[in-house]
C-alpha positions as CSV (number, residue, x, y, z in Angstrom):
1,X,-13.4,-133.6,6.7
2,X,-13.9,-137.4,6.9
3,X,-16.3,-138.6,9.5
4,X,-14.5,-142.3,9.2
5,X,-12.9,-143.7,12.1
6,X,-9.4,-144.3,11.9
7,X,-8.1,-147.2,11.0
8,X,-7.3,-149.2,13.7
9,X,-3.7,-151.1,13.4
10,X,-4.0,-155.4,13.7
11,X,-1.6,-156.9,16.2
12,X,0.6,-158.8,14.9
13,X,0.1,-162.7,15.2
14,X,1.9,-164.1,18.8
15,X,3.4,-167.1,17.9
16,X,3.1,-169.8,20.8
17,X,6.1,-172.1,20.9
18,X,6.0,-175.0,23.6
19,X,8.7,-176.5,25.7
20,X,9.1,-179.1,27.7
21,X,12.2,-180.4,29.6
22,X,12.6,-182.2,32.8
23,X,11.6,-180.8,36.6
24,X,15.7,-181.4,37.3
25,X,17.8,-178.0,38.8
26,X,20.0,-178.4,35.2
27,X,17.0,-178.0,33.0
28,X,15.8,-175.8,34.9
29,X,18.9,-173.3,35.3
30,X,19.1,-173.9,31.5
31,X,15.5,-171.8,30.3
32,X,15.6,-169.5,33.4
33,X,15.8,-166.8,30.9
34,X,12.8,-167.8,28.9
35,X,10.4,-169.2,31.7
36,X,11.1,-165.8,33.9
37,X,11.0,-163.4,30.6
38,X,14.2,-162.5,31.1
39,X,15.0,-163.5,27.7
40,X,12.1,-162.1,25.5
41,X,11.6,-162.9,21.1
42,X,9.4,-160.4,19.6
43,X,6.1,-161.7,18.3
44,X,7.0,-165.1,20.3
45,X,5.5,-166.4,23.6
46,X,7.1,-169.9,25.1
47,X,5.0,-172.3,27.3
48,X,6.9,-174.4,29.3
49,X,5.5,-177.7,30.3
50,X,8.1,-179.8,33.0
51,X,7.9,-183.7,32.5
52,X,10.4,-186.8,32.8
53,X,12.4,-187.5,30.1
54,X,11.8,-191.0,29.9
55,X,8.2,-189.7,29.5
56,X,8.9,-187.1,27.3
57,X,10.5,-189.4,24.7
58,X,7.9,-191.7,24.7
59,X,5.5,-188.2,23.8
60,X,7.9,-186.4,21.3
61,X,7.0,-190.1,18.9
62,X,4.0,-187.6,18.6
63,X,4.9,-184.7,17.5
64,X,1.9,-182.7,17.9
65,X,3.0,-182.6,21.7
66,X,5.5,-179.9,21.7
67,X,7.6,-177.7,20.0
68,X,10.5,-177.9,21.4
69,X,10.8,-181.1,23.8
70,X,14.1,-182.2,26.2
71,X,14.9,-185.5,24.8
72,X,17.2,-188.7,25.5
73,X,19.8,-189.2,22.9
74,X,18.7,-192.5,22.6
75,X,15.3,-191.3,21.7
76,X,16.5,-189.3,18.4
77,X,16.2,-191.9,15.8
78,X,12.8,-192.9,16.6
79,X,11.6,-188.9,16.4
80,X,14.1,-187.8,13.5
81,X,11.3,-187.7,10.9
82,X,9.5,-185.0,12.4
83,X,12.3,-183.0,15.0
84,X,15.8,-182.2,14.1
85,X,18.5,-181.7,17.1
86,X,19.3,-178.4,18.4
87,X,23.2,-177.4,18.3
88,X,22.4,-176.0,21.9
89,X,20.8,-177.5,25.1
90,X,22.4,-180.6,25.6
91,X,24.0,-182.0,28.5
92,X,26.9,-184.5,28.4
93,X,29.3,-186.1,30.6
94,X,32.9,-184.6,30.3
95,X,34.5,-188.4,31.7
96,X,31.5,-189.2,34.1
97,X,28.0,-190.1,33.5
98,X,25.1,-192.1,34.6
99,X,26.1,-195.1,36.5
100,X,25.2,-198.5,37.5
101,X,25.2,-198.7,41.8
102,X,24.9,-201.6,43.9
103,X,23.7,-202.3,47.6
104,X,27.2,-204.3,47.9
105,X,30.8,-204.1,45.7
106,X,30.7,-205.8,42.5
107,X,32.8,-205.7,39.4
108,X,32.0,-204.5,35.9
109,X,31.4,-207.7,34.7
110,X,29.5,-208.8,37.0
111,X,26.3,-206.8,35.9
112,X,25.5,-209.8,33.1
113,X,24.4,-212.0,36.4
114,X,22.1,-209.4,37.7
115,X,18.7,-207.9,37.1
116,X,18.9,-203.5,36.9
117,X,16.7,-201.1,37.8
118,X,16.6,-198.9,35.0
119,X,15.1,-195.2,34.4
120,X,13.7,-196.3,31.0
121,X,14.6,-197.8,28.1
122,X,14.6,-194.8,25.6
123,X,17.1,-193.1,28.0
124,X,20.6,-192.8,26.7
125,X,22.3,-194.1,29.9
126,X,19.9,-197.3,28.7
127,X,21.6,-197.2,25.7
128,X,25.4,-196.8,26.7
129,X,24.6,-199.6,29.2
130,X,23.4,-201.9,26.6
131,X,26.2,-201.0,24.6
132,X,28.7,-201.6,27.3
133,X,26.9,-205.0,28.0
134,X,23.9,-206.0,25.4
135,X,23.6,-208.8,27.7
136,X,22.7,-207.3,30.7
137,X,18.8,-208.1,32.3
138,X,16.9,-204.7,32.9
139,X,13.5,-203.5,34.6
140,X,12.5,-200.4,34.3
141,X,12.1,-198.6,37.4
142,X,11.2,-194.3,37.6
143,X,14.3,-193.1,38.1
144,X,13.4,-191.4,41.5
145,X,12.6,-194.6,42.6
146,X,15.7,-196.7,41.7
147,X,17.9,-195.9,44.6
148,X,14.8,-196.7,47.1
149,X,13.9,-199.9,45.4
150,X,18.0,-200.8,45.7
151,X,18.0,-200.1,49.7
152,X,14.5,-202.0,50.0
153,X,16.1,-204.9,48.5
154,X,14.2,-205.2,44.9
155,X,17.3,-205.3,43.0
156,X,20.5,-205.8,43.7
157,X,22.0,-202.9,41.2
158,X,20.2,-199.9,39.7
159,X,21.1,-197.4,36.8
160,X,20.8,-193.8,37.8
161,X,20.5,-190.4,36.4
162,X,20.2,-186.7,37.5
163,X,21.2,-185.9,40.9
164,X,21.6,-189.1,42.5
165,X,24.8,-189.3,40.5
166,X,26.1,-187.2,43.4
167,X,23.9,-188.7,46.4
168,X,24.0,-192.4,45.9
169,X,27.2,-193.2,48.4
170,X,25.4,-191.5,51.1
171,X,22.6,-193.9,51.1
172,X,25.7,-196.3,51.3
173,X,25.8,-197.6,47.6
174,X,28.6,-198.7,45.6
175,X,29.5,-197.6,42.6
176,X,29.9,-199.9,40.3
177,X,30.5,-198.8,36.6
178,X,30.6,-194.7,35.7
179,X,29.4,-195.3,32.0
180,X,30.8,-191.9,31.2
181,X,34.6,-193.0,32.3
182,X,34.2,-196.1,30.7
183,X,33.1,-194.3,26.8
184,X,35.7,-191.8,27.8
185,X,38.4,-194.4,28.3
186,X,36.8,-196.4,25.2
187,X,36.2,-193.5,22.3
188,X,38.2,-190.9,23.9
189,X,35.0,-188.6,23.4
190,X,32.3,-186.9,25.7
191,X,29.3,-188.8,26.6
192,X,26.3,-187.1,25.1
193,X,23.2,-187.9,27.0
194,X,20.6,-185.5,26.8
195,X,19.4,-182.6,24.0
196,X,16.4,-180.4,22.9
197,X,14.8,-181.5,19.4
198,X,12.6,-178.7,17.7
199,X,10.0,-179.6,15.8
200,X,10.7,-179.5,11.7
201,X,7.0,-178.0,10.5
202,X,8.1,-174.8,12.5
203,X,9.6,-173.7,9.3
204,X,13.3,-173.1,8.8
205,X,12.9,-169.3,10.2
206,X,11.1,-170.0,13.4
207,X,13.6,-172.8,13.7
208,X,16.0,-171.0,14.0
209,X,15.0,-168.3,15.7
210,X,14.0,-170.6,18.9
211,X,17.1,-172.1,18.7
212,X,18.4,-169.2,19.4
213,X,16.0,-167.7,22.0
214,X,17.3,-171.3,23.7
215,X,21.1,-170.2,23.3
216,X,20.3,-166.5,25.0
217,X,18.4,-168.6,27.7
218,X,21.6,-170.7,28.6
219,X,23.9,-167.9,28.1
220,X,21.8,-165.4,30.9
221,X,21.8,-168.1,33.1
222,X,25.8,-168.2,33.0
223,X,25.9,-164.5,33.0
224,X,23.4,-164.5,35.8
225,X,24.6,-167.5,38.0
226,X,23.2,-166.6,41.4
227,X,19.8,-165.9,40.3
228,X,19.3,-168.9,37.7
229,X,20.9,-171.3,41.0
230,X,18.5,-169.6,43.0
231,X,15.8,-170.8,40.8
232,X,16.9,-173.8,39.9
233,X,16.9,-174.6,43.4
234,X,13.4,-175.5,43.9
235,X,13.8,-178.5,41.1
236,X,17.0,-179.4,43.0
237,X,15.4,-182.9,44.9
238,X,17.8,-183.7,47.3
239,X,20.1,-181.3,47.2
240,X,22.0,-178.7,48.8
241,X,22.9,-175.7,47.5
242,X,26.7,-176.8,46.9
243,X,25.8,-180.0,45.3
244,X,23.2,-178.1,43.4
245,X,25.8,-175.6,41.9
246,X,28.0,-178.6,41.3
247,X,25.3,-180.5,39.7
248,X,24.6,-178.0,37.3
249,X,28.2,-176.8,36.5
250,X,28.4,-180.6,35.7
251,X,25.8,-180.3,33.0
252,X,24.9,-176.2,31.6
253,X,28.2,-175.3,30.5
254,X,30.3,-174.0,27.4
255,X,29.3,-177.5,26.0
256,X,25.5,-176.3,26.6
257,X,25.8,-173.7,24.0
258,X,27.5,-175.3,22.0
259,X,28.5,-179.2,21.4
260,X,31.5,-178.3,19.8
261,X,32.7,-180.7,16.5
262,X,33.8,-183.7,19.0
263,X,30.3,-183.5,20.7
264,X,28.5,-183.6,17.7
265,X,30.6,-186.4,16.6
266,X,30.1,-188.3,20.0
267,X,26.1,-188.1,19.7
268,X,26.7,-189.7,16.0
269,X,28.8,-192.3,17.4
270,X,26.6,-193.1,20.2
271,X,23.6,-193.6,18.1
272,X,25.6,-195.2,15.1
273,X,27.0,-198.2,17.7
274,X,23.8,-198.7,18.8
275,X,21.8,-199.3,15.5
276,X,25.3,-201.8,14.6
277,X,24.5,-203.8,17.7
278,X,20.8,-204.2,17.0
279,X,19.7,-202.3,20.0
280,X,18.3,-199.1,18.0
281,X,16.2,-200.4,14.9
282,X,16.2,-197.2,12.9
283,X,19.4,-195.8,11.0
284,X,20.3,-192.5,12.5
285,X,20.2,-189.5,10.5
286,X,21.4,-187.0,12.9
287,X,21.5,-183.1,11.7
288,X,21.6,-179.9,13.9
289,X,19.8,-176.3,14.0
290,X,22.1,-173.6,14.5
């Protein structure tokens, strides 16, 4: 009889991926499956790290940040080297998106006279404003802070994102220019605004793999709708549970899982107008993981 111990079995590797998306109730609902384990990849643990976006894109030019990083649209050229898009994760408007507000009624073309507060100038509602306007005089402003520095009287107009897309008339704003109606009415498409790029030197596999862990993520949290709100709701600022649920039905939806062929030809639009206007220096080369 052998008197050798038994040979004892090596665990396989655990592959940590890390993520980082916004502290907003749509992001949030979005990787309720992952962050809560309800959505599990053998051999694969995800960290999640919760950031603004505007700062995000400014960290994904690094790439040894994250693996998988929420990103601006806007921001995609400038990482494309080292990410590629995800064909899941993105939000975009369906006719409505970020818009320009102002302490008192103004018209569209009025915004070349003013300064505006803007969230940051790798955002994509930067982008479709400078677009609709290249003329227009900006300051960039953290996008919590916009409508505040509006009613304080810093600036006349601001640019805003995330929830106060639903809040801003109750502080008595005026809506000046929904940049998601005005591409709608202009391209006839959707206005892509935000996505999740994943980081190339994963390897094709692993690529894909999160990709898809990201897909079953959005997917539970549609199957699962009361639970994901309910946890969603503590990244909800401002919010009420209605305008919560509305707020994310705006943004995780069938176009979350999937951008669908218009989609994916709005986000090349997008970034191809603004590289012809001068405003993004860096030719887009824009290709998906599935």
């Amino acid at each position: 009889m052998s008197t050798h111990p038994a040979a004892v079995a090596t665990p396989p590797a655990i592959i940590d991926i890390s993520i980082a998306h916004s502290p907003d109730s749509d992001d949030a609902f979005m990787f309720y499956g992952l962050a809560t384990n309800k959505v599990r990849v053998p051999g694969y643990r995800f960290n999640h790290t919760l950031c603004d976006i505007e700062t995000l894109n400014r960290r994904a030019q690094d790439e040894a940040f994250f693996d998988v990083t929420a990103i601006s649209f806007h921001a995609y050229p400038y990482i494309q080297q080292n990410y590629a898009l995800m064909g899941c994760g993105g939000s975009v408007g369906e006719g409505y998106g970020p818009m320009v507000v102002s302490s008192r009624k103004l018209a569209p073309g009025d915004l070349g006279k003013i300064r505006i507060a803007v969230p940051g100038t790798l955002t994509t509602a930067y982008l479709a404003l400078k677009v609709f306007n290249p003329d227009v005089e900006t300051v960039t402003v953290p996008f919590d802070r916009i409508i505040p520095e509006i009613l304080a009287g810093n600036y006349e107009a601001g640019l805003i994102i995330h929830e106060g897309q639903l809040t801003y008339s109750s502080s008595g704003l005026y809506k000046v220019l929904d940049l998601g109606v005005w591409w709608r009415e202009t391209t006839g498409l959707v206005l892509p605004l935000g996505g999740n790029a994943i980081r190339r030197s994963l390897g094709a596999d692993s690529m894909s793999l999160v990709t898809k862990a990201v897909r079953d993520s959005i997917q539970h949290a549609l199957d699962n709708r009361e639970q994901a709100l309910e946890y969603a709701m503590q990244f909800a600022r401002d919010l009420d549970a209605r305008l919560a649920n509305r707020f994310v039905s705006m943004y995780v939806n069938d176009r979350t899982l999937d951008y669908g062929p218009d989609g994916r030809q709005a986000i090349r639009k997008l970034l191809d107008l603004g590289h012809e206007r001068g405003i993004i220096p860096i030719a887009p080369q824009v290709d998906f993981v599935d």
